[in-house]
C-alpha positions in Angstrom: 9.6 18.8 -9.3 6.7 16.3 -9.3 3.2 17.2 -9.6 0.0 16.2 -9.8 0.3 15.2 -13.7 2.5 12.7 -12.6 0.4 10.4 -11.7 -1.1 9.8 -15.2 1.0 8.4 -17.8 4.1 10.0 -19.6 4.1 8.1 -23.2 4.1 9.6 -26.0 3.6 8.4 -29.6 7.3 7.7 -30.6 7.6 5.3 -27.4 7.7 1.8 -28.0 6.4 -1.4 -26.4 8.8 -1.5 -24.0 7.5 1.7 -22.0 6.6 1.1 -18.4 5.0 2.6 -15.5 5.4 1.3 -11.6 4.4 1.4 -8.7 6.1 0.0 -5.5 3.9 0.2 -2.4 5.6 -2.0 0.9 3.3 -2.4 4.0 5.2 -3.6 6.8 4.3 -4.6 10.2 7.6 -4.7 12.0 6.7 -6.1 16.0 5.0 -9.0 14.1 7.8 -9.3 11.4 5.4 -9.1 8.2 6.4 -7.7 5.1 3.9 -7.0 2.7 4.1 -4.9 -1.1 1.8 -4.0 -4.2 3.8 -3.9 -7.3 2.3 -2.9 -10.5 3.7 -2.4 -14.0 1.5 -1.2 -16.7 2.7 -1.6 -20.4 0.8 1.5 -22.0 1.7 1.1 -25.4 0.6 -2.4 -25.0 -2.3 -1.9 -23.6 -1.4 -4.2 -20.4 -0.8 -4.8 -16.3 0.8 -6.8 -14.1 0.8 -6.8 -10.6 2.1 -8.3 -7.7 0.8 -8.5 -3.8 2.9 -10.9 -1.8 3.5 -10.9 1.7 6.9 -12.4 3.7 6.8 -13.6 7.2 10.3 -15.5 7.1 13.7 -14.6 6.2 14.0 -17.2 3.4 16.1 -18.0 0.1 13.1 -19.6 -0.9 9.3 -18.1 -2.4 8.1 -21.8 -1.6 7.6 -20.1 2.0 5.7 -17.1 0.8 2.7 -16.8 3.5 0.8 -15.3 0.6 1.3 -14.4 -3.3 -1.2 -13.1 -6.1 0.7 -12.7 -9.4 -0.8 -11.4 -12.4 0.4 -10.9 -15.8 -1.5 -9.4 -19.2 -4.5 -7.8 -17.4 -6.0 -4.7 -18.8 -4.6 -1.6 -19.3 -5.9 0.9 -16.7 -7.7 3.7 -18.3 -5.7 6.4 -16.0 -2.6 5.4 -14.3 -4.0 7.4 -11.0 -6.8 5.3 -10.4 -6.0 1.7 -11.0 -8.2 -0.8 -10.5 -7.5 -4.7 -11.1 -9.8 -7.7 -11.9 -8.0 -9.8 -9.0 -8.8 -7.0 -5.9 -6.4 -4.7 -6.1 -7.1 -0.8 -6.3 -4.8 2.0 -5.8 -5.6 5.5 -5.9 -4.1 8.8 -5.6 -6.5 11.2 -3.5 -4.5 13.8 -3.2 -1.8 13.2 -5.8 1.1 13.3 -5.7 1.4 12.9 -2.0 -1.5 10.6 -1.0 -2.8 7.4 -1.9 -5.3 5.0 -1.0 -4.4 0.9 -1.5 -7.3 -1.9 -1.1 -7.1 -5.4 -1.6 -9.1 -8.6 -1.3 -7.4 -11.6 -1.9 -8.6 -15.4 -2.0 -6.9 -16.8 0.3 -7.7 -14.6 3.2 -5.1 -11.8 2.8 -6.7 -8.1 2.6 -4.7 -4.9 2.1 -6.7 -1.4 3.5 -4.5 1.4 4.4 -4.1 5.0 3.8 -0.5 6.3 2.1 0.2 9.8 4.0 3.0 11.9 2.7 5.3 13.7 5.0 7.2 14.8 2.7 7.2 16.4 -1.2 7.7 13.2 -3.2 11.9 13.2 -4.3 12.4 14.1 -7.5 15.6 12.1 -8.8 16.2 14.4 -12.1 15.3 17.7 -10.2 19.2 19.5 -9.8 17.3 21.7 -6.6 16.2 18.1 -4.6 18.8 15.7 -6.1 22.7 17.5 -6.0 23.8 14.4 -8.0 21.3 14.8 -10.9 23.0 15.0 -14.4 22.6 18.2 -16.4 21.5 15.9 -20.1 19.1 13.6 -20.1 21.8 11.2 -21.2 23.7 12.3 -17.9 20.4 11.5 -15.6 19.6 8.6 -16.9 23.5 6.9 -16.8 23.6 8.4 -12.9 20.2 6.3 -11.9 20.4 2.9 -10.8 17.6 1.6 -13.5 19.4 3.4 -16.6 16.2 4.5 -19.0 13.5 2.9 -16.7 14.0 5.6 -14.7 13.8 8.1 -16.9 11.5 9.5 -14.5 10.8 8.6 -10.9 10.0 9.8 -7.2 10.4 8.5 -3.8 8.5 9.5 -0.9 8.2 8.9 3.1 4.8 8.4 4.3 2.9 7.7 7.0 0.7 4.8 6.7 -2.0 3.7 8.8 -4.9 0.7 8.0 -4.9 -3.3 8.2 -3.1 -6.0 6.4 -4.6 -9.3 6.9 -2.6 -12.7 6.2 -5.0 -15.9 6.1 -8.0 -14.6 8.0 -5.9 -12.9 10.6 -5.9 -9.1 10.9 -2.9 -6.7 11.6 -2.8 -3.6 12.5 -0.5 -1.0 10.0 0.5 2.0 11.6 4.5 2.9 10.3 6.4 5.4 9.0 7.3 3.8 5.3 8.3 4.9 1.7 6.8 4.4 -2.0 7.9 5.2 -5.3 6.4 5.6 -8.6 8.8 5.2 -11.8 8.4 5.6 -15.7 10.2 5.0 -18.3 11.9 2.5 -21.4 11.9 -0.7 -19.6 13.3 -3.6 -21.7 13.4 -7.1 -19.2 16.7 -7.9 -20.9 18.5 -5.2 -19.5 17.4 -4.4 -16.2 20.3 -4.2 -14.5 22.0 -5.3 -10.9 21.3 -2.5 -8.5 20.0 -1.7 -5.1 16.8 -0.3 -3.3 17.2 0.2 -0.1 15.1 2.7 2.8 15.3 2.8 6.6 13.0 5.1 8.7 13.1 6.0 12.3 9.4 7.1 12.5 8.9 11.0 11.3 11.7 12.7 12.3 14.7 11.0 10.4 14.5 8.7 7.0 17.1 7.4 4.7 16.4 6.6 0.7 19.1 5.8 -1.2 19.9 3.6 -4.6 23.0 2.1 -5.5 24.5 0.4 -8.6 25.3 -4.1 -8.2 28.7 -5.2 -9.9 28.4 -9.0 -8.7 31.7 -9.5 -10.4 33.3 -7.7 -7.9 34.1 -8.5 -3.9 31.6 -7.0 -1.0 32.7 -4.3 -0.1 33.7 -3.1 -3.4 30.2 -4.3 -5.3 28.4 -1.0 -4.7 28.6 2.1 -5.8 26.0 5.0 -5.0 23.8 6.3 -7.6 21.0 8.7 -5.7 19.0 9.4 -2.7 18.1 11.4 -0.2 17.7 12.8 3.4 14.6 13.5 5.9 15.5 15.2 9.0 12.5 16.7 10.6 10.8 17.3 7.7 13.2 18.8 5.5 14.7 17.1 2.8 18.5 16.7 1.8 20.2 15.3 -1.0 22.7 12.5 -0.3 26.5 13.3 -1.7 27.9 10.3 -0.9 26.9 6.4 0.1 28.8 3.9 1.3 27.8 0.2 1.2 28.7 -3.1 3.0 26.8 -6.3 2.8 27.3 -10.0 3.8 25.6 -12.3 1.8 25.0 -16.1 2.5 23.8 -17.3 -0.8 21.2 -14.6 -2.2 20.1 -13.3 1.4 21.8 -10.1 2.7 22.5 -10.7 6.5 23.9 -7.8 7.4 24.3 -4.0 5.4 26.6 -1.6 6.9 26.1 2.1 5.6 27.6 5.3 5.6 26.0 8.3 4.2 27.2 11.9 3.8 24.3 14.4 3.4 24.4 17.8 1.2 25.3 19.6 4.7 28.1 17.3 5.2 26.5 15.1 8.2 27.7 11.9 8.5 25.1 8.8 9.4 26.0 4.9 10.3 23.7 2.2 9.8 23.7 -1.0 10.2 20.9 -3.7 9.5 19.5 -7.3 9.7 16.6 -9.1 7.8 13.2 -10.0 10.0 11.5 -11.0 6.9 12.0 -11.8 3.2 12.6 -14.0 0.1 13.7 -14.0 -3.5 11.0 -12.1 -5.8 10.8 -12.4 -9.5 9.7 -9.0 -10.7 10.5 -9.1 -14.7 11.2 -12.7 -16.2 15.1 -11.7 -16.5 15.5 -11.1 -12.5 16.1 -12.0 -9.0 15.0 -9.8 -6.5 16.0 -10.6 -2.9 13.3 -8.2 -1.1 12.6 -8.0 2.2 11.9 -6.0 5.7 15.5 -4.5 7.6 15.5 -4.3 11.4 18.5 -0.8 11.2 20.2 0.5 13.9 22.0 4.4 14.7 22.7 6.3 17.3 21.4 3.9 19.7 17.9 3.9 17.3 16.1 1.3 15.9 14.1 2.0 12.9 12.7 -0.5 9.9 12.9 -0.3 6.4 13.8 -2.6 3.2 16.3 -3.7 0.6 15.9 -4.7 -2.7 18.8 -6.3 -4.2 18.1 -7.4 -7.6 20.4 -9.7 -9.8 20.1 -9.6 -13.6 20.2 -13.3 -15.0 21.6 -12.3 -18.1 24.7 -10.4 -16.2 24.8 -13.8 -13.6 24.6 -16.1 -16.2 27.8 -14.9 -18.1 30.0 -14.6 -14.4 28.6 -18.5 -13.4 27.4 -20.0 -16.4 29.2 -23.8 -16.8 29.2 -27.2 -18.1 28.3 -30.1 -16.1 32.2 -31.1 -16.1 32.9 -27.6 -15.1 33.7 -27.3 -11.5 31.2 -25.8 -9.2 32.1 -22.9 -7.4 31.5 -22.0 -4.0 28.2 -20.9 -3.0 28.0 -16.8 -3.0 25.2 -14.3 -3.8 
């Protein structure tokens, strides 16, 4: 179960550099097909920050077509992990942790975040055997079943309903969505982050999806994914998902269609299918590839918005494609 001390940090004096703590914070404006996120990884042991505000109003292969971007690496350390506050705008704080939060930002180039994270929900606890029905009984059991290994050697999801502005080079949008954040911690080495998939889809309060999967890229789609955790909210109560599974087309690194089907603790069955309105590659750790972006999804005759993360390890990639310049070059897949 998650609780309030989860939102400071969890290191303790035998962890090593490599310890991390993230946030992931999207704000999406779907009728004007903007897709906006905070990203921040703090490096406790280190005594460093990075963060990342970005916002996508294209569906692109490119970043070159980014509307906005505001990378940071090596700031300071924030002094508690539930109030952060960065020297290039950014502030995010929990005000009634663990379920809400408060993000602000003021850019330079006329992009502003200000908008008010409301949970609907208690945040999902991956590790917790009464949320999750798929969590391992060892530690070494939880951490091979997650779809980040040891970075998630602990993490939470968690619907909420956010409300506020975003605005993209001097012009203001109004936020007001049913979305999802998380907050992870964990050993986090760059070199082995591996291929795996984030993906959510909400049809406003009543009915939301959450679910991760595991990325073999060696293998065909439709046998690439497997599912590793997620869950369930149907009218405010929360289910554990049993069983995932996961279709998508690809045309180079952008997913143009993803066809689920999900089994839920009670044995209800859900289709879904979605398209992209907006999103590009993303470079979250030196070592990866993140195609991220906002997912118009369809069932039972609703439409609801979400996102996928699909992230591609360079290291994995570079031992399935890497080649010679006399080697021949292969035909163009994700």
């Amino acid at each position: 179960m998650i609780t309030a001390q989860d939102l400071e940090y969890h290191h303790t004096e035998t962890d090593d550099y490599t310890w991390a703590e993230t946030y992931y914070i999207p704000i999406s404006v779907p009728e004007e097909r903007l897709f906006a996120h905070v990203y921040v990884v703090t490096r406790p042991v280190l005594g460093t920050m990075s963060n990342d505000i970005r916002v996508m109003g294209a569906v692109s292969n490119t970043e070159f077509e980014l509307l906005s971007v505001d990378t940071r690496y090596h700031l300071p350390l924030p002094e508690r992990f539930s109030h952060i506050h960065a020297p290039n705008g950014l502030s995010v704080k929990a005000v009634n942790a663990p379920r809400d939060y408060r993000i602000d930002y003021v850019g330079s180039d006329g992009t502003e975040i200000h908008v008010d994270y409301i949970g609907i929900m208690q945040p999902f606890d991956i590790h917790d055997r009464d949320e999750n029905p798929l969590a391992g009984k060892t530690e070494a059991e939880q951490l091979a079943s997650t779809s980040m290994g040891s970075g998630y050697k602990g993490h939470y999801d968690m619907h909420a309903r956010v409300k506020g502005t975003l605005k993209v080079r001097g012009k203001e949008y109004k936020v007001d969505i049913v979305d999802r954040m998380n907050h992870s911690w964990g050993p986090r080495p760059e070199m082995d982050i591996p291929p795996m998939n984030s993906v959510w889809a909400q049809f406003g309060e009543e009915l939301g999806f959450r679910f991760h999967m595991h990325l073999d890229p060696s293998k065909p789609a439709g046998q690439d994914q497997k599912f590793a955790h997620g869950y369930l909210l149907d009218k405010g109560k929360v289910y554990g998902l049993v069983d995932l599974q996961m279709t998508t087309t690809r045309v180079g690194i952008v997913p143009f269609s993803i066809d689920v089907v999900a089994t839920d603790e009670r044995g209800n069955k859900y289709q879904l299918r979605g398209t992209p309105l907006a999103g590009a590659p993303w470079r979250a750790y030196s070592t990866c590839i993140c195609w991220i972006g906002l997912i118009r999804w369809e069932h039972a005759g609703m439409i609801g918005h979400g996102s996928l993360q699909e992230n591609h390890s360079l290291p994995v990639e570079s031992k399935l494609r890497g080649r010679r310049w006399t080697d021949p070059i292969p035909a163009l897949t994700a």
